[in-house]
C-alpha positions as CSV (number, residue, x, y, z in Angstrom):
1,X,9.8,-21.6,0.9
2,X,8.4,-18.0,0.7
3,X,4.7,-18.1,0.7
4,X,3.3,-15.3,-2.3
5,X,1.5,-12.6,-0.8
6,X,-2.2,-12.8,-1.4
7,X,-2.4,-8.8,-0.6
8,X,-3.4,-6.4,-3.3
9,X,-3.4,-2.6,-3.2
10,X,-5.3,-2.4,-6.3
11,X,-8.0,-3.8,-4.3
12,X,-7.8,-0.2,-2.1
13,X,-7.4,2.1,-5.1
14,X,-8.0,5.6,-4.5
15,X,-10.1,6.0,-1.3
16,X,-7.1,5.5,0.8
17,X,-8.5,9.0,1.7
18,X,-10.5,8.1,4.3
19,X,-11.5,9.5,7.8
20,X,-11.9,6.9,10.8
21,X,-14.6,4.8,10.2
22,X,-17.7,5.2,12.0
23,X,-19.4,2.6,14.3
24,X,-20.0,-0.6,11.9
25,X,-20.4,1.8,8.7
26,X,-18.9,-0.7,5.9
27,X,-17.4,-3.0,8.2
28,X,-14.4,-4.3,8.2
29,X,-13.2,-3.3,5.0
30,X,-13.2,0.5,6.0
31,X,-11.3,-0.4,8.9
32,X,-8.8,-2.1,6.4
33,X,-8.6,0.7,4.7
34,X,-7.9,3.0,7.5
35,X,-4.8,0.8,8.6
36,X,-3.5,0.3,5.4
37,X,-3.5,4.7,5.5
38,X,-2.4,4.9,8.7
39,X,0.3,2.2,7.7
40,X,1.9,3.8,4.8
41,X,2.1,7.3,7.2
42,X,4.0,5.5,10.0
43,X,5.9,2.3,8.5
44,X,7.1,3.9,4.7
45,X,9.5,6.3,3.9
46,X,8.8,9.0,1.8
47,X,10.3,7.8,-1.0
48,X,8.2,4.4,-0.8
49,X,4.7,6.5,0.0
50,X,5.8,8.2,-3.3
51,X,5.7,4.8,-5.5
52,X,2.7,3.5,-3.9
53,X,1.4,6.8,-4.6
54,X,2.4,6.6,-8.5
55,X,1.8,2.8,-9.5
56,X,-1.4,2.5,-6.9
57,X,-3.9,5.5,-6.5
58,X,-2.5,7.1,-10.1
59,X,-2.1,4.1,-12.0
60,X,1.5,4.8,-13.6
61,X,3.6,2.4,-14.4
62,X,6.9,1.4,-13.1
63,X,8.6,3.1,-16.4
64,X,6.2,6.2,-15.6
65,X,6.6,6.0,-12.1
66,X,10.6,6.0,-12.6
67,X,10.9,8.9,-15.1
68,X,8.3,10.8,-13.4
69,X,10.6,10.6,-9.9
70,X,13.9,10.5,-11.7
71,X,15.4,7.0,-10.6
72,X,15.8,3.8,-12.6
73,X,12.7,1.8,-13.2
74,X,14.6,-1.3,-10.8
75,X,14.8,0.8,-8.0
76,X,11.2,2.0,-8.8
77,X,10.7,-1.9,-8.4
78,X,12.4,-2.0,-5.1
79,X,10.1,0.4,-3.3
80,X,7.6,-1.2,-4.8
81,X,8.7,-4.7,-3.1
82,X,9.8,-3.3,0.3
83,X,7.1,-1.1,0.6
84,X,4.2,-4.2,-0.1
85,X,6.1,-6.5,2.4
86,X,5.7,-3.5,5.5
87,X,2.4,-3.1,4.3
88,X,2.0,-6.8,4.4
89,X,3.2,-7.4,8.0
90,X,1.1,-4.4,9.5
91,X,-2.2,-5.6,7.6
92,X,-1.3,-9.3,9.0
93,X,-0.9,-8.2,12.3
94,X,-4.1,-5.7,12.5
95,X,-6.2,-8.6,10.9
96,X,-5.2,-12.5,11.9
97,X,-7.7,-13.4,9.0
98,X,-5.5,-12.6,6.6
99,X,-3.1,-15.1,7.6
């Protein structure tokens, strides 16, 4: 049985715009922040970095998010889900607490 992800980009919202994080300046959640950025650059494809982009840091929903990009609101849904579970592994990985 599949274990439900306990990760949440809303927790992240719009300051994925970070720069590296300084000595111990906010701690560990700055550096979760700048792997979750750095993740999306180097483990999404562009079309997954664009509905993170949409339903995350601009709040749209998957209805929005599909007219707005021109595909159905399932495929929307797809990114969505692939997208979260590369996320998911990298944020694992960089941060054995989270397991």
């Amino acid at each position: 049985m599949r274990r439900k992800s306990n990760l949440s980009l809303d927790l992240f919202g719009d300051r994925l715009n970070l720069t590296p994080p300084t000595d111990e300046e906010d701690g560990e959640y700055r550096r979760m922040l700048w792997a979750l950025k750095r993740a999306m650059d180097g483990e999404l494809t562009a079309r997954q970095k664009e509905c993170i982009r949409l339903r995350y840091l601009e709040g749209k929903g998957v209805y929005e998010s599909a007219a707005q990009l021109g595909i159905s609101a399932p495929t929307v849904s797809k990114h969505l889900k692939k997208a979260r579970g590369r996320l998911e592994k990298v944020m694992r990985y960089s941060f054995p607490r989270l397991n």
